[in-house]
N, C-alpha and C positions, 0 to 999 in steps of 0.2 A: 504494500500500500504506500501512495505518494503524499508522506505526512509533508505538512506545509507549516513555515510559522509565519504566522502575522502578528504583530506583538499588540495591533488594537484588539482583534481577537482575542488573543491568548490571556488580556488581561481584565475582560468581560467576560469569559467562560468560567477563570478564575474566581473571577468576585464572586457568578454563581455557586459555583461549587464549595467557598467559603459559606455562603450563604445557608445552604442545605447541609452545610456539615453543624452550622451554629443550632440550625434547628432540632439538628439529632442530635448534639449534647445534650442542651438547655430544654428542649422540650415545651415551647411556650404556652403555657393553658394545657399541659399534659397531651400534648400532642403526640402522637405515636411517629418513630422513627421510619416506619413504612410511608405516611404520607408525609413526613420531611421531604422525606427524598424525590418523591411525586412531585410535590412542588417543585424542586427544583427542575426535574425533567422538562415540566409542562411549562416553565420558561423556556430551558433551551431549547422546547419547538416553537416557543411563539417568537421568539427573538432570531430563528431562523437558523439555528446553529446545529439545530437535530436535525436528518430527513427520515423519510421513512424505510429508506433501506437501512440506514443509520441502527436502527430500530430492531429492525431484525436482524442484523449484526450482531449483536447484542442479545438478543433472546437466543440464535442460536448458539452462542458462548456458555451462557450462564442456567436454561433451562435443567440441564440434565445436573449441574452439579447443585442447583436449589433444591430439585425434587429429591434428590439423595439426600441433601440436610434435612429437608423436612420431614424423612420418609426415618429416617435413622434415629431423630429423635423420640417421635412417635414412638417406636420398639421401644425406647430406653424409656419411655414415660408410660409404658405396658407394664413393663416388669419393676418400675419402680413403685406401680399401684399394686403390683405382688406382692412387695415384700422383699425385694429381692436386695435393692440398695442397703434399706435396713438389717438384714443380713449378715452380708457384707461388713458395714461399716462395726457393727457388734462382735463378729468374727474376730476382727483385726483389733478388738480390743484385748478380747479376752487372748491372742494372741500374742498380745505385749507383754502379758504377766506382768503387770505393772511396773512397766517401765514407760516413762512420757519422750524418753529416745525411740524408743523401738516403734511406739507407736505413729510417731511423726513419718519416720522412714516410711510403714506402713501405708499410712494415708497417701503418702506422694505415691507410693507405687501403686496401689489400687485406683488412683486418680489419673497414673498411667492408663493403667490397665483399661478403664473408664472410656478417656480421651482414644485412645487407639481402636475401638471398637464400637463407641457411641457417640464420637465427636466429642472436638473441646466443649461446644456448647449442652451434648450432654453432662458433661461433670459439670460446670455450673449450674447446670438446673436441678440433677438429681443428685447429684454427691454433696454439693453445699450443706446446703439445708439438716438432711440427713447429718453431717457431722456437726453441724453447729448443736444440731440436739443431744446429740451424744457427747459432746462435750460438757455443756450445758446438763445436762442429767447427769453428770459424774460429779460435776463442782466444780468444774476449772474456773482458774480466773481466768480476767478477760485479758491480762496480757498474754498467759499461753495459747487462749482462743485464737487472739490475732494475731498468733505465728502458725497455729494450725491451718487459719482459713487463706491467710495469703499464701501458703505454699497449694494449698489445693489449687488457689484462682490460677498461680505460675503453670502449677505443671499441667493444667486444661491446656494452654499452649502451646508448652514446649515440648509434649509428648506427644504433640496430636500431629508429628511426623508420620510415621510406617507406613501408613495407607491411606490411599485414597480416598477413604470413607472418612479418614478425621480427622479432617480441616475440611469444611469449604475451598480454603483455597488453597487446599491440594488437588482438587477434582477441577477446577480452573486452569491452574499452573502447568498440570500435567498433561488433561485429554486437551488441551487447546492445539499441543503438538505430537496428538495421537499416542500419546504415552498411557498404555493400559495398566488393569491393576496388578497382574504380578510382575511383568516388569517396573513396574515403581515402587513395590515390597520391596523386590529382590534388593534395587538400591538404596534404598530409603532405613532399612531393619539397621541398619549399623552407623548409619549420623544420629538415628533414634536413642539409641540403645546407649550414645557418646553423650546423648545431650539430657537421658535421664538422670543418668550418672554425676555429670558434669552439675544439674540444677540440684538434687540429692547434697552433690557435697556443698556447694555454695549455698542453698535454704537452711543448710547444717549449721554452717561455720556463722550466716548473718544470722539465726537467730541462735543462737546456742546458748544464751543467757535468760533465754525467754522459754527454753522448752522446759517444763519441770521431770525432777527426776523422779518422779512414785508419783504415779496413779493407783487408783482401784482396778484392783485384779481381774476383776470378771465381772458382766454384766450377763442376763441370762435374756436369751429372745427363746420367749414363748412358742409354740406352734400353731396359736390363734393369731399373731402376729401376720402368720402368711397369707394372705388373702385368696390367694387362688392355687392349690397347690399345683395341678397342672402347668402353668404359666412358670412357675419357683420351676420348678422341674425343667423346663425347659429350656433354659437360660444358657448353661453350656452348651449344648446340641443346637442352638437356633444359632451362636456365635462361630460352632464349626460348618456349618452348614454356608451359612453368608458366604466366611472366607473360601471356601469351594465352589461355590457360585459363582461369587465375585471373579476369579482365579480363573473357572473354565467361561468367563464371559468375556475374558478379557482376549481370550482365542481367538474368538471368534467376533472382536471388536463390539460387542453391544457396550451399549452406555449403561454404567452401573446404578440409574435409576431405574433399569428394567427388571433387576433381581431386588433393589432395595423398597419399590415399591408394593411391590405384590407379597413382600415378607412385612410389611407394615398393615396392609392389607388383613393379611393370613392374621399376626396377635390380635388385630382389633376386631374379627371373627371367634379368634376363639375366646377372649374377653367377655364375646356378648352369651357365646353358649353359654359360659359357665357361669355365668349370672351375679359373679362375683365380683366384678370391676364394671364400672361405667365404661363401656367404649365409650364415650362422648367426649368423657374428661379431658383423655388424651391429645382428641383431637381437638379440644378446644385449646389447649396449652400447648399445642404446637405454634413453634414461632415462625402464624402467617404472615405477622408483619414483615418477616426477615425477607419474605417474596416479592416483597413489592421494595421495599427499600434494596434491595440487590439488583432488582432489576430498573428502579427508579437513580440510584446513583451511578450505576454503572454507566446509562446513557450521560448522565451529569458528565463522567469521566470521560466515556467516547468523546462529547463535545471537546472535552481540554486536549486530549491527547492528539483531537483532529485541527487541532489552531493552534498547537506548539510545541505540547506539554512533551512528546514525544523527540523532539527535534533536544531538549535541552538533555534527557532521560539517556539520549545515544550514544551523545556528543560522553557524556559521563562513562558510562557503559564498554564504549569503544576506549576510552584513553587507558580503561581499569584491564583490558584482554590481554596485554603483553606481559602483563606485569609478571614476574616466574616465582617459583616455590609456593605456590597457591595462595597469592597477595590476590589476583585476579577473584581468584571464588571467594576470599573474604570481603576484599572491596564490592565487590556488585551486590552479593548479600546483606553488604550491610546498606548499603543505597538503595537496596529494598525493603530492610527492616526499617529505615530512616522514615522511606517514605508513609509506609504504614503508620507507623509511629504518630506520624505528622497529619494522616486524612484516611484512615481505618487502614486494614487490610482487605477488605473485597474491593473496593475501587483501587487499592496497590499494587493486586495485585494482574488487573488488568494490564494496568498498564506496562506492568515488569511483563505479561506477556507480548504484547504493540511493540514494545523497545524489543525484544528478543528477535520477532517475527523482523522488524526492518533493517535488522542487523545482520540477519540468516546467522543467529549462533545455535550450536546443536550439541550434542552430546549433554553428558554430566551435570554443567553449565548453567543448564536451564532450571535445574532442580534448588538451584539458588536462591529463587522468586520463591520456592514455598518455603525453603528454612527460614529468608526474612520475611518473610510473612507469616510467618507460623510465629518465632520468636519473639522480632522488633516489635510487635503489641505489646510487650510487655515493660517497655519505656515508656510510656504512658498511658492513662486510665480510656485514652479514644481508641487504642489503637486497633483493639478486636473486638466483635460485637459478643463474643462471648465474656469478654471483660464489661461490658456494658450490663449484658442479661446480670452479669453475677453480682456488681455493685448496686443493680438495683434490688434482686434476689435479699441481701444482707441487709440495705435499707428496710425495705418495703418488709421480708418476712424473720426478720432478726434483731430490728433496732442498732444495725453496728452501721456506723458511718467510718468510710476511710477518707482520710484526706488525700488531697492529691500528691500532696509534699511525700507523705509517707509513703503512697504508694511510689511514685516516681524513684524517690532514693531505692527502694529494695528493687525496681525493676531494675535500673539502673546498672547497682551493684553486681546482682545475681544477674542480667541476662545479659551485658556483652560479656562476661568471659564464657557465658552457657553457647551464647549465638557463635562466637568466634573457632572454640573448639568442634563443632556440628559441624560448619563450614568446614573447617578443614578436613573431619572427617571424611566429608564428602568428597574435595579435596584426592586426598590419600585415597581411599576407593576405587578413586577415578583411575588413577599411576596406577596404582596393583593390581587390577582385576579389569577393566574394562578399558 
């Protein structure tokens, strides 16, 4: 594509996009983040900046990686009407044997485990909460709470590497340049596996004066607890199942909203059989705003990226490729995570795809755009919308407000050396194996 810069352009697309990003922090009259972004769209068609092919540019980029966030949560909002999160989160207590180390480590890894197979934005919906109550039910105070719950918020991101399913915009980054799900496993399981580690010791070392040492030993979950035992039952087998779907679909090229939906489908059928879960719930608390605001900012972004945004994205991009001993993959990643950082990660991470596409870069390279976009959210409170979902989550159903200061210092601290070691990972991968 022949991106063009006009700089009157480029700095009336901008003010838009400013504009529509003000509205999805701030919220004005509690406006929902989906028609933030609407608005701004429905300028840049009236102001001429959008066309209609524009349009569907755009729809067909981001259709299939929406309906898999939307379809993915759903599932994890089945089984957390199970019983299943609560589980889980009581398991790994009684698994600490009272230790408030062991249980920390704990939480981040099932917070993993969470992100990697339900999306970031599932562990802030369903793992938050959940642990704030178990927290909260043992006696913690509220300063070890809030080492507990920012490591959860962290690792919803930084974990939500391995596959396609857990990011959003990993399903963007990757199928944009026909990159399937186990080819993006294959590469993706070992910057994952660098960058759990890596956030582990860093959440370790920043709060390690704020974990306490002796907890309560054991808490006990009931078996009236589980709401639906078939669905509880299911939960490993529907998770090996996906990954083998996903896996042989990626064969034979379908889009992984064609196995993700019809298994979101399948829970909220058997939900309704067994009389025990409200199918409705689920669907009500799927985040449909995130459909419209994904597909209403992303035109915002076509607009900038089609009047400059792209021209200055390359110029950068291009100067970062020579660079040797894998300066090149940390530099572009972090001009990715920057970007995020700076106007979310779904519109970041379009355009880290635009810049890729006008550049023709291929290999490894590409996989850059989702580790900074997966990561660089976590420098500031805009940067993902699952960091969004989770500060309002703690507000709205916890009473805990984070400041921004606080949050920023511990993004800060913990996620560039977590972003830089990933990258190189990747990096390193790239030399030895492929």
């Amino acid at each position: 594509m022949n991106w063009q810069l006009n700089n009157l352009y480029f700095f009336e697309t901008l003010s838009i996009f400013v504009f529509s990003l003000f509205l999805v922090i701030y919220k004005p009259k509690g406006l929902e983040i989906g028609y933030s972004a609407s608005i701004g769209a429905i300028i840049t068609v009236l102001a001429g900046f959008t066309t209609l092919q524009d349009f569907f540019n755009v729809v067909s980029i981001v259709w299939n990686a929406t309906l898999t966030f939307v379809s993915v949560v759903i599932i994890a909002l089945v089984f957390d009407e199970a019983g299943v999160f609560e589980y889980l989160a009581t398991k790994i207590l009684n698994i600490s044997r009272g230790s408030g180390r062991r249980l920390f480590v704990l939480v981040i890894l099932v917070g993993a485990f969470i992100s990697a197979f339900f999306a970031n934005d599932g562990t802030a919906i369903v793992l938050t909460p959940v642990i704030v109550a178990l927290l909260y039910r043992i006696g913690m105070e509220k300063k070890a709470i809030f080492a507990y719950i920012m490591a959860v918020g962290f690792i919803a991101d930084s974990a939500s590497i391995p596959l396609l399913i857990s990011n959003l915009v990993n399903i963007i980054a990757a199928t944009y340049f026909g990159i399937n799900f186990f080819p993006y496993m294959k590469i993706m399981i070992f910057p994952n596996i660098v960058s759990i580690v890596a956030s582990l010791a860093f959440l370790m070392l920043y709060f390690k004066k704020s974990i306490p040492e002796k907890i309560p030993e054991k808490i006990e979950f009931k078996d009236h607890e589980i709401k639906d035992p078939l669905i509880f039952d299911l939960f490993f087998p529907v998770i090996v199942s996906l990954i083998i779907l996903y896996s042989v679909g990626g064969i034979y090229n379908l889009p992984v909203s064609i196995v993700s939906m019809p298994a979101a489908l399948f829970m909220l059928i058997l939900a309704r059989k067994g009389k025990k879960i409200d199918p409705v719930k689920p669907v009500k608390e799927a985040p449909w705003q995130i459909i419209l605001f994904s597909l209403g900012m992303y035109i915002v972004v076509y607009a900038l990226a089609n009047n400059g945004m792209i021209f200055y994205m390359a110029k950068l991009v291009e100067y970062f490729q020579p660079m040797p001993y894998g300066i090149n993959f940390v530099m572009t990643g972090f001009l990715m995570a920057m970007t995020a950082s700076v106007m979310n990660n779904l519109p970041s991470v379009l355009l880290g795809d635009l810049t890729f596409q006008h550049l023709h870069i291929t290999g490894a390279m590409l996989l850059t755009n989702a580790i900074g976009n997966d990561i660089g959210p976590k420098f500031t409170p805009i940067g993902s919308l699952a960091t969004l979902v989770w500060l309002y989550m703690l507000d709205r159903k916890a009473n805990i407000k984070i400041r921004t200061l606080d949050y920023m210092k511990m993004g800060l601290i913990v996620g560039i050396p977590v972003l830089f070691l990933t990258l190189y990972a990747l990096y390193a991968e790239s030399v030895l194996f492929f």
